[in-house]
C-alpha positions in Angstrom: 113.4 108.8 130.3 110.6 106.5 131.8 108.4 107.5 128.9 111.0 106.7 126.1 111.6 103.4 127.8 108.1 102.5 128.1 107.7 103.5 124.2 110.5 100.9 123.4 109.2 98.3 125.4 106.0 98.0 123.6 107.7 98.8 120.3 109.8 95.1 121.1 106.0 93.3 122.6 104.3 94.8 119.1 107.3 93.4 117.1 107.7 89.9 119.0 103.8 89.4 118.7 103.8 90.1 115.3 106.9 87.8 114.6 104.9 85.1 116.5 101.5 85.5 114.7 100.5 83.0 111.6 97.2 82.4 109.8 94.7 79.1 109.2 92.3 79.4 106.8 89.5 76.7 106.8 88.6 75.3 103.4 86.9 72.9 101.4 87.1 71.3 98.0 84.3 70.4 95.6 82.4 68.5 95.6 82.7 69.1 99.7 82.2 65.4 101.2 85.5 64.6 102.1 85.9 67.5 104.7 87.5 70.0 106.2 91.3 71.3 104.6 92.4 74.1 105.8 95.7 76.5 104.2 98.2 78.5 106.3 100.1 81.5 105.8 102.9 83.8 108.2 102.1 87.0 106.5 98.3 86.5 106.0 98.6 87.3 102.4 100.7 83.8 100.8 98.7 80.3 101.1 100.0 77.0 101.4 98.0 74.1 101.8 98.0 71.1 104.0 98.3 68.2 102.4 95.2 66.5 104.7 91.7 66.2 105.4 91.2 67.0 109.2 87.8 66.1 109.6 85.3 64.0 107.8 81.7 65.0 107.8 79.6 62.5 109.5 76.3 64.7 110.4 73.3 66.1 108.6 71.5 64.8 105.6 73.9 64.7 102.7 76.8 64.6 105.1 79.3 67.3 102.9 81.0 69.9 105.1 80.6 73.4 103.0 81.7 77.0 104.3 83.2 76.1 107.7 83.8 78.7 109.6 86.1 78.7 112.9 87.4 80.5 115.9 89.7 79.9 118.9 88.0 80.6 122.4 89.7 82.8 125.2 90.3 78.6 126.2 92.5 77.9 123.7 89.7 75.5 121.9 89.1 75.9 118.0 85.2 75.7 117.7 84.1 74.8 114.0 80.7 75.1 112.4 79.2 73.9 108.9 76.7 73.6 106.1 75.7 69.7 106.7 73.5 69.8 103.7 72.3 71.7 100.8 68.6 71.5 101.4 66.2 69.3 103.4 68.3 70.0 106.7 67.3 72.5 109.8 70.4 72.3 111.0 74.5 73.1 110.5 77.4 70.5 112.0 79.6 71.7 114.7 82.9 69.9 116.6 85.4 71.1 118.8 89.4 70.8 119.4 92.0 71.7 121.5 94.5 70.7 118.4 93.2 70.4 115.2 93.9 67.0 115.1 91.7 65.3 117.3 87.9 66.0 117.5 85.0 66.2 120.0 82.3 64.0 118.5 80.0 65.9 115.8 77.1 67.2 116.3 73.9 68.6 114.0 72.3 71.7 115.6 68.8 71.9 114.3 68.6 75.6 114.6 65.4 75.8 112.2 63.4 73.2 113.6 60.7 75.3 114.5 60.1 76.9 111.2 58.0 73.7 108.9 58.7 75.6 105.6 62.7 76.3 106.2 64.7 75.2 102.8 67.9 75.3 104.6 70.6 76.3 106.7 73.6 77.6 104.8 77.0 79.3 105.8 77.4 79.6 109.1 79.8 81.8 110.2 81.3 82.1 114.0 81.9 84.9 116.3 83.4 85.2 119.3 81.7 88.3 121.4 83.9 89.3 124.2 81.6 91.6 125.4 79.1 89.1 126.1 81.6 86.4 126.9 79.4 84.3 123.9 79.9 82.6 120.2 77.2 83.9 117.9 76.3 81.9 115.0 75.1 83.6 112.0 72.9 81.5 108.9 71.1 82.0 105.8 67.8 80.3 105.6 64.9 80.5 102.9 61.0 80.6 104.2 59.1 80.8 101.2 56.7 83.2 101.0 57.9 85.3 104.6 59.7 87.9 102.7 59.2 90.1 100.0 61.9 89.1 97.1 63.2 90.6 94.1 63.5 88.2 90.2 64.8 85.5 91.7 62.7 82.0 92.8 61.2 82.4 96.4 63.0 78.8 97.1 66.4 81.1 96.9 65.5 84.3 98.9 67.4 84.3 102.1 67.6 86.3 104.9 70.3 86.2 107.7 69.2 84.3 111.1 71.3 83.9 114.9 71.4 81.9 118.0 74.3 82.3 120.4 75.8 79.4 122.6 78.3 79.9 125.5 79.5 76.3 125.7 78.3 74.3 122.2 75.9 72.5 124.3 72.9 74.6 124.5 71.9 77.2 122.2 69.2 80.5 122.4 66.2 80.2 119.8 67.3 81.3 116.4 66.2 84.6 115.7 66.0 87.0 113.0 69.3 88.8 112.5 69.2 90.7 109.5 66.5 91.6 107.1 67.7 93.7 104.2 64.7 93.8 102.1 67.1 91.7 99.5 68.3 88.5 99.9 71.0 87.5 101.8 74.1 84.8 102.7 77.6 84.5 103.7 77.5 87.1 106.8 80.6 88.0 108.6 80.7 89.8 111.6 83.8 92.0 112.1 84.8 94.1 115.6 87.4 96.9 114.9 86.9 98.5 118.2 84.7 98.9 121.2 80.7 99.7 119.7 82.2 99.6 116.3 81.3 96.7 114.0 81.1 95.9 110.7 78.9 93.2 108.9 80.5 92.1 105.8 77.8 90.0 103.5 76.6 88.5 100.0 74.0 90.3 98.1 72.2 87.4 96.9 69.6 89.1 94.7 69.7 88.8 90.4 71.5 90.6 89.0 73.9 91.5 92.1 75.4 88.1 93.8 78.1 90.7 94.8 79.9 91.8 98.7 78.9 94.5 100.7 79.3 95.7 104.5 76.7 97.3 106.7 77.9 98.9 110.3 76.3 98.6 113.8 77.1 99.4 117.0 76.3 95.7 118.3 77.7 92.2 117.3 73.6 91.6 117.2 72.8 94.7 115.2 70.9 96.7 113.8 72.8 96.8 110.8 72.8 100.4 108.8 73.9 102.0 105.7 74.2 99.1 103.5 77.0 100.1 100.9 77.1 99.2 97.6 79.3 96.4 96.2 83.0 96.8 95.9 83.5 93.2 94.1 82.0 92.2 90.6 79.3 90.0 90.4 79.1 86.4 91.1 81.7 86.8 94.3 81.0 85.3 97.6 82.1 83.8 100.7 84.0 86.9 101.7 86.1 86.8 104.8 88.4 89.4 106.3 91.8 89.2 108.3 93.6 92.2 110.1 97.1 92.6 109.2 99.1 95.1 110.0 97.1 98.6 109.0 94.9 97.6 106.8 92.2 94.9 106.5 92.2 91.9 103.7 88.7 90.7 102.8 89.1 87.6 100.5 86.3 86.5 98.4 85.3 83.9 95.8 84.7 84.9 92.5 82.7 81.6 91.4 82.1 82.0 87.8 86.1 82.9 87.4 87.0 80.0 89.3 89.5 82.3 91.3 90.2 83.5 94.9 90.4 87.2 95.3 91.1 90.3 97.7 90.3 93.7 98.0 91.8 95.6 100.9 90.7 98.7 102.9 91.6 100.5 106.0 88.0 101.4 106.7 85.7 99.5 104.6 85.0 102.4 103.1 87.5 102.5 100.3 88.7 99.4 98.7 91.4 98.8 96.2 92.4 95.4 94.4 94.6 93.0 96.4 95.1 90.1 93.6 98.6 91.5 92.9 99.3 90.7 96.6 98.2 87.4 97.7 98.7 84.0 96.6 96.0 80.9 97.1 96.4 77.3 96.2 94.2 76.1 93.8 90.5 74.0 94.7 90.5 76.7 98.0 86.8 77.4 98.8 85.6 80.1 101.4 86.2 79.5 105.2 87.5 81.7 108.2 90.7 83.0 108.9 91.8 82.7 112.0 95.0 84.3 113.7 97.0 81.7 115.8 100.3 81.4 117.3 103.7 80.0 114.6 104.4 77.4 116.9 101.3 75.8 116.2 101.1 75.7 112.4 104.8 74.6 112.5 103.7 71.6 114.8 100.6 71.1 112.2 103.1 71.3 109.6 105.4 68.1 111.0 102.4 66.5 111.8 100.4 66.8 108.6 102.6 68.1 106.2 102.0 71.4 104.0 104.3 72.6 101.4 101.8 72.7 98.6 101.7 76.1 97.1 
């Protein structure tokens, strides 16, 4: 009798959780200098938009804000990172809020300082690691002539670098996170349980520009048995959300000019999820990140957000 009771009780806390989950999904539009948008969805799989900017880039050397990524801390704080420029800058933007509405004051974190030859810093993509109580910040950054490269031009043959940060205020020496022996962007670090992690990336080599995952037993790596792609070329910014049993990794698929989703239930197998979502038009690649309803309601009276 206990057991059956206990069964139904976390039936009822699975259901209410659920019911209380929504989605934000950070965003930009070309040609990315007005700032950050974000979209929001109750079933992680249907987009609206808000009808907003929420915050203007004011940091880095072209001052555009281009694949921000964010997460909410154990705190409650959202914690947002960019690409400040798309060249000539060592650095990405980060700010902080406990709303979403108003903003610490931006900083640029010159990551790549150290390294005279760096091209840039692009797509930096958040993680929280529980384990280590940490955010770990992953980038792509070109060193010509460091790395062995395939047809494309040495100026555009990345690899994947890290630092981690406990508090946005200091930050470890960047280091090299992931060499492929190809080049590589738009990294995204995924936990699915305890020493189980997967590393969802961009293939940025000719002719591939396509998504793949690699798996490691460490937020930090090493990252094994790089798969081949499951999207068709010229795709992207790929970022995955966790809903109910399966996973949704959303891409761009640039030279279409669409957004797009396979799904899987262990990034293994994929199948097509275009029949199944729906995203506003202008959307470009950010982070989803799980919240509670009652704040995208709020967001919703505040800002507004009906576009669809």
């Amino acid at each position: 009798m206990k057991k059956n009771i206990a069964i139904l009780i976390a039936i009822v806390f699975a259901l209410v959780s659920c019911s209380n989950k929504a989605y934000l999904f950070t965003s930009f539009h070309e040609p990315a200098d007005a700032g950050l948008r974000m979209l929001y969805s109750y079933d992680g799989y249907h987009w609206k938009d808000f009808d907003t900017v929420f915050l203007k880039p004011e940091v880095g050397t072209q001052k555009v804000m281009r694949d921000p990524s964010m997460v909410q801390g154990p705190d409650g704080v959202f914690h947002l990172v960019w690409t400040s420029s798309w060249q000539k800058d060592k650095g990405f933007g980060t700010a902080s809020s406990k709303d979403l509405i108003h903003w610490t004051a931006q900083k640029h974190v010159p990551v790549m300082e150290h390294e005279p030859g760096a091209v840039n810093v692009w797509a930096p993509e958040l993680f929280y690691d529980d384990v280590q109580d940490q955010y770990i910040i992953v980038w792509a950054t070109t060193i010509p002539g460091r790395f062995e490269r395939g047809i494309e031009p040495d100026s555009n043959n990345h690899r994947l670098y890290a630092t981690t940060t406990k508090d946005f205020q200091t930050f470890t020496p960047a280091r090299l996170f992931l060499d492929p022996k190809f080049s590589v962007i738009d990294a995204q670090i995924v936990k699915r349980k305890a020493n189980d992690y997967v590393l969802i990336l961009k293939d940025n080599t000719r002719p591939e520009r396509n998504v793949k995952v690699a798996f490691g037993s460490s937020p930090m790596g090493p990252w094994k048995n790089i798969s081949k792609p499951f999207t068709e070329n010229f795709t992207e910014g790929p970022n995955t959300v966790k809903v109910k049993d399966e996973w949704l990794i959303y891409f761009d698929s640039y030279r279409k000019k669409t957004y797009e989703a396979v799904a899987t239930k262990d990034f293994i197998h994929f199948e097509n999820a275009n029949n199944r979502i729906s995203i506003p038009e202008g959307h470009k690649h950010g982070t989803i990140v799980p919240v509670k309803k009652k704040l995208v309601k709020q967001l919703v009276k505040q800002v507004g957000g009906n576009r669809s």
